[in-house]
C-alpha positions in Angstrom: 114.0 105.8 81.3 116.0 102.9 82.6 117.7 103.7 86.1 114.7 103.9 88.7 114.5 104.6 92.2 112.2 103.4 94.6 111.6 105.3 98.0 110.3 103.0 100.8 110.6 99.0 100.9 107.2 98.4 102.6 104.5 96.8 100.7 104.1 99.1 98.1 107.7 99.6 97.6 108.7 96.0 97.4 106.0 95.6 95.0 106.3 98.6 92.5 110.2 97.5 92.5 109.1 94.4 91.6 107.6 95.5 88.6 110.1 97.5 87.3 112.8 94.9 87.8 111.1 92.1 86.6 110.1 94.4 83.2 114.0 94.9 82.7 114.4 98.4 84.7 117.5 98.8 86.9 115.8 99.5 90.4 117.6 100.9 92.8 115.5 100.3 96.5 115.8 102.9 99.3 114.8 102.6 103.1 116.6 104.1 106.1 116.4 100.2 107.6 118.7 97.5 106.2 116.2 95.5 107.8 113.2 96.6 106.0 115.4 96.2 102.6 116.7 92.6 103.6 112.6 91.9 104.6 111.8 93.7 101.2 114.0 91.6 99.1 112.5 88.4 100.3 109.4 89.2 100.0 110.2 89.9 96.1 111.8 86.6 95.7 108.8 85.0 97.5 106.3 86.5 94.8 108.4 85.5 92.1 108.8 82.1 93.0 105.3 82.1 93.0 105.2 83.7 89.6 107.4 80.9 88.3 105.1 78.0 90.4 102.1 79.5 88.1 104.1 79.2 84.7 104.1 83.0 84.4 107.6 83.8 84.9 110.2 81.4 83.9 113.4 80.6 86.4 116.1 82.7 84.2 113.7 85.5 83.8 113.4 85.6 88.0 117.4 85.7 88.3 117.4 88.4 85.7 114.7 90.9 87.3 116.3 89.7 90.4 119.8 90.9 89.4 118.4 94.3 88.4 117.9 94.8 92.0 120.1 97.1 94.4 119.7 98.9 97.4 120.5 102.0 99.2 119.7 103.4 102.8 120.3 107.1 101.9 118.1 109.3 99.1 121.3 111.2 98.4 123.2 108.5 97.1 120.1 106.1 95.9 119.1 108.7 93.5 122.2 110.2 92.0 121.6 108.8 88.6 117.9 108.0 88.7 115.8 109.1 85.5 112.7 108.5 87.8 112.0 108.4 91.4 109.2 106.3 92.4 108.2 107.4 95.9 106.2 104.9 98.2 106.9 106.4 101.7 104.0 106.1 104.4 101.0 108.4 103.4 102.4 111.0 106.0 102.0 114.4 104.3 104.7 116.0 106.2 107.1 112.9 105.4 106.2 113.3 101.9 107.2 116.8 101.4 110.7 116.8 104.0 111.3 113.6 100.6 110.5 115.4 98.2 112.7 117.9 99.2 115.4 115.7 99.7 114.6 114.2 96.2 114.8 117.8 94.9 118.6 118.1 96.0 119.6 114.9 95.0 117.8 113.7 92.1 119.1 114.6 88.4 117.8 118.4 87.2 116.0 115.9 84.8 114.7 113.6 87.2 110.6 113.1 87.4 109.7 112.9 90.5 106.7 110.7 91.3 104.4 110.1 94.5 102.3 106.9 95.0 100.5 108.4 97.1 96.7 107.2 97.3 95.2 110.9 98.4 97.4 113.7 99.2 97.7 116.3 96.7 100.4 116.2 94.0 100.3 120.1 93.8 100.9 120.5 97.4 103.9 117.9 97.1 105.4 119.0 94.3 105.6 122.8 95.8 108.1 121.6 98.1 110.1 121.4 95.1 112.2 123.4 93.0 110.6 121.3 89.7 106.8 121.0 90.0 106.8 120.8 86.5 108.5 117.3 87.2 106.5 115.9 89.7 103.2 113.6 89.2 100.9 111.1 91.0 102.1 107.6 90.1 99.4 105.4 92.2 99.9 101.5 91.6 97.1 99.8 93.5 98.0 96.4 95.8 99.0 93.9 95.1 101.2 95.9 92.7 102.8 92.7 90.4 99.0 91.5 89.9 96.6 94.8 90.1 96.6 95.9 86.1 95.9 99.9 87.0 97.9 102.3 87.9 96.1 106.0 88.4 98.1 108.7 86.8 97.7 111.4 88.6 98.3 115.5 86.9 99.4 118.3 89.8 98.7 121.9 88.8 101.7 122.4 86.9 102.5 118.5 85.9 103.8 119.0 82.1 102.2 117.0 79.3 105.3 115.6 78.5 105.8 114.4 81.4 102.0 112.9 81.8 102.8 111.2 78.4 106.0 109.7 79.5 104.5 108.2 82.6 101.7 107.0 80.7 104.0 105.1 77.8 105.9 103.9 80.8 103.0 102.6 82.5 102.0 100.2 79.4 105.5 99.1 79.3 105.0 97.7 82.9 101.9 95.7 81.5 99.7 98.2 83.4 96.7 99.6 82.1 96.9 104.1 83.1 94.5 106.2 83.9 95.2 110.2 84.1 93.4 112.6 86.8 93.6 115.8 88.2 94.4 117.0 91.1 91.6 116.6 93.7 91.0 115.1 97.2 91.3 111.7 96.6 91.9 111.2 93.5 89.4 109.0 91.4 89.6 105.3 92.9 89.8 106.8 96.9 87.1 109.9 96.6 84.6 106.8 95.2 85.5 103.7 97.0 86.9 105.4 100.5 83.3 106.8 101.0 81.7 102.7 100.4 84.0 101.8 103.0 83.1 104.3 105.8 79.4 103.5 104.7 79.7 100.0 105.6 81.4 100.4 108.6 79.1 103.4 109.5 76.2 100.6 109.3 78.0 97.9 111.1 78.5 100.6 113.8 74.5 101.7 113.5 73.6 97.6 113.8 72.3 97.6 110.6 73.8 94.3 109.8 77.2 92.5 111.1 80.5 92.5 108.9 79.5 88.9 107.2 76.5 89.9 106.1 77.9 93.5 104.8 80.3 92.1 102.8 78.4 88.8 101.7 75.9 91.6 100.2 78.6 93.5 98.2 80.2 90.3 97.1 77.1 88.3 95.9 75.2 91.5 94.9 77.4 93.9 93.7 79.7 91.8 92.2 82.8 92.9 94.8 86.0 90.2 94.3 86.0 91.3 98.5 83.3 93.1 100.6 84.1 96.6 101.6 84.6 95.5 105.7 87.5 92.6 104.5 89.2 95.1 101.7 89.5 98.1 104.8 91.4 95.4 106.7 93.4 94.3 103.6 94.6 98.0 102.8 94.6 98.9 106.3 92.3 100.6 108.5 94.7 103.3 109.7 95.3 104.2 105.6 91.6 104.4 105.2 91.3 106.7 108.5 93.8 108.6 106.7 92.6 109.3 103.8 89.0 109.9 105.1 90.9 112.6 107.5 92.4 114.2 103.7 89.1 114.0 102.0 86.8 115.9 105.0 89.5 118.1 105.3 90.1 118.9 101.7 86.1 119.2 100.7 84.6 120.4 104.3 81.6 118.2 103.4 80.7 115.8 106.4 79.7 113.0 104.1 83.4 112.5 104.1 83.9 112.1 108.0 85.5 109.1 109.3 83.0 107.0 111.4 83.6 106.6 114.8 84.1 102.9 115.0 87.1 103.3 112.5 89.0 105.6 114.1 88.5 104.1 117.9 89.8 100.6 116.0 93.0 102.6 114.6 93.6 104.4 117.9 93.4 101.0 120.0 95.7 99.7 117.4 93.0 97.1 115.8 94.4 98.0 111.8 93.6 94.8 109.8 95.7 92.2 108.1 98.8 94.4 109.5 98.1 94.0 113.1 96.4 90.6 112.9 93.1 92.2 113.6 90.2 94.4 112.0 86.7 93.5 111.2 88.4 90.2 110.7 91.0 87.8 112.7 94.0 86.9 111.0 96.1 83.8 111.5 99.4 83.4 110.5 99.6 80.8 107.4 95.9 80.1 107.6 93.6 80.8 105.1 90.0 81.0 107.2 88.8 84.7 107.2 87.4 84.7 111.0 84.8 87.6 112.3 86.4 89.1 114.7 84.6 88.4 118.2 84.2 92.0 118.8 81.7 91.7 116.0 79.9 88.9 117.3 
């Protein structure tokens, strides 16, 4: 597989074409805004400048992955002669499957069809296809060009062939894979999704305030980030949203979102994204403020 498309320029989108393109893959970005692909390609050349900065990507290297870059505002024509679709659309189950089908109609009869999707189920997904055989959980984790796993992830009728080839493709990206089944949540979201509502459930009980929760987890646990600052950095409305498909999925009310989190995503209060969370965030400053609500 060489030709690969990528469905959705956002964060995850720039970032998984990234990847690919700097690994030698011709990518081939899709987004219904021009806008969101001209923001998308930016960003890309921001990171790799970066990369280059560090000594970890050299200048030609940069103009190649660069070069391997193209974009698309329509599935139909961004996918004609894909070997894989990447899709890394907003973790909107009904979004997901009106793609897929599109994808379905498009893609190559050969095509595999993959969802980075951090909790919805790859079985239900690929069903809105014509080739669930073809279809498979491909979940990179963010900050895609520097986080090393990438959760593999088997729907009901998933092939082994095509688990392997994702795997061996996987590795070839420098990434290390890991293959699950088919569950609420996956693996990495049914565990730490669960940690996260805890701390915020005992921010929102006054057990402690956000500092001292994630000092706790960072100096105890041995957390790179506390639980309060890494719901902000992935985005409280995401974690709402997978909370909602894990209660929903199990019926078990350890899973229920707290009640602080989702009044914060209802009032528009989502983290990094918005500016505001558990944290304040300033613009090109690097001081990780407590947000006064929490003081």
């Amino acid at each position: 597989m060489k030709k690969i498309a990528v469905i959705g320029a956002g964060t995850m989108g720039n970032g998984i074409a990234h990847v690919f393109a700097q690994n030698d893959f011709q990518v081939n970005l899709i987004d219904v805004s021009q806008e969101q692909l001209d923001k998308a390609l930016a960003t890309i050349g921001k990171n790799m400048d970066r990369q280059v900065a560090k000594g970890s990507l050299t200048e030609a290297a940069k103009q190649k992955a660069l070069s391997n870059l193209t974009t698309n505002t329509t599935i139909a024509d961004g996918v004609k002669d894909a070997e894989l679709v990447v899709e890394a659309a907003t973790e909107n189950i009904d979004l997901k499957l009106k793609i897929f089908h599109q994808l379905d109609e498009a893609a190559p009869a050969s095509c595999i069809l993959a969802t980075n999707t951090s909790s919805i189920s790859i079985t239900k997904i690929a069903a809105a296809t014509k080739r669930p055989e073809l279809v498979i959980g491909m979940h990179f984790m963010n900050p895609v060009p520097v986080m090393k796993l990438v959760e593999i992830i088997n729907g009901y009728a998933t092939k082994r062939e095509v688990t392997d080839s994702i795997v061996e493709l996987s590795k070839t990206l420098g990434k290390v894979p890991c293959v699950v089944n088919d569950y609420p949540g996956f693996i990495a979201n049914r565990i730490l999704m669960p940690m996260i509502n805890e701390a915020i459930y005992s921010l929102y009980e006054g057990v402690a305030g956000v500092q001292e929760i994630d000092t706790v987890m960072k100096l105890g646990m041995a957390h790179p980030m506390g639980p309060l600052q890494l719901a902000d950095f992935i985005g409280l409305d995401v974690c709402l949203s997978i909370l909602n498909v894990l209660y929903q999925g199990f019926g078990n009310q350890k899973y229920a979102p707290c009640p602080l989190l989702v009044n914060m995503v209802t009032a528009g209060f989502k983290g990094v994204k918005s500016g505001e969370g558990f944290y304040t965030y300033t613009p090109g400053s690097k001081d990780l403020i407590v947000s006064s609500r929490f003081k």
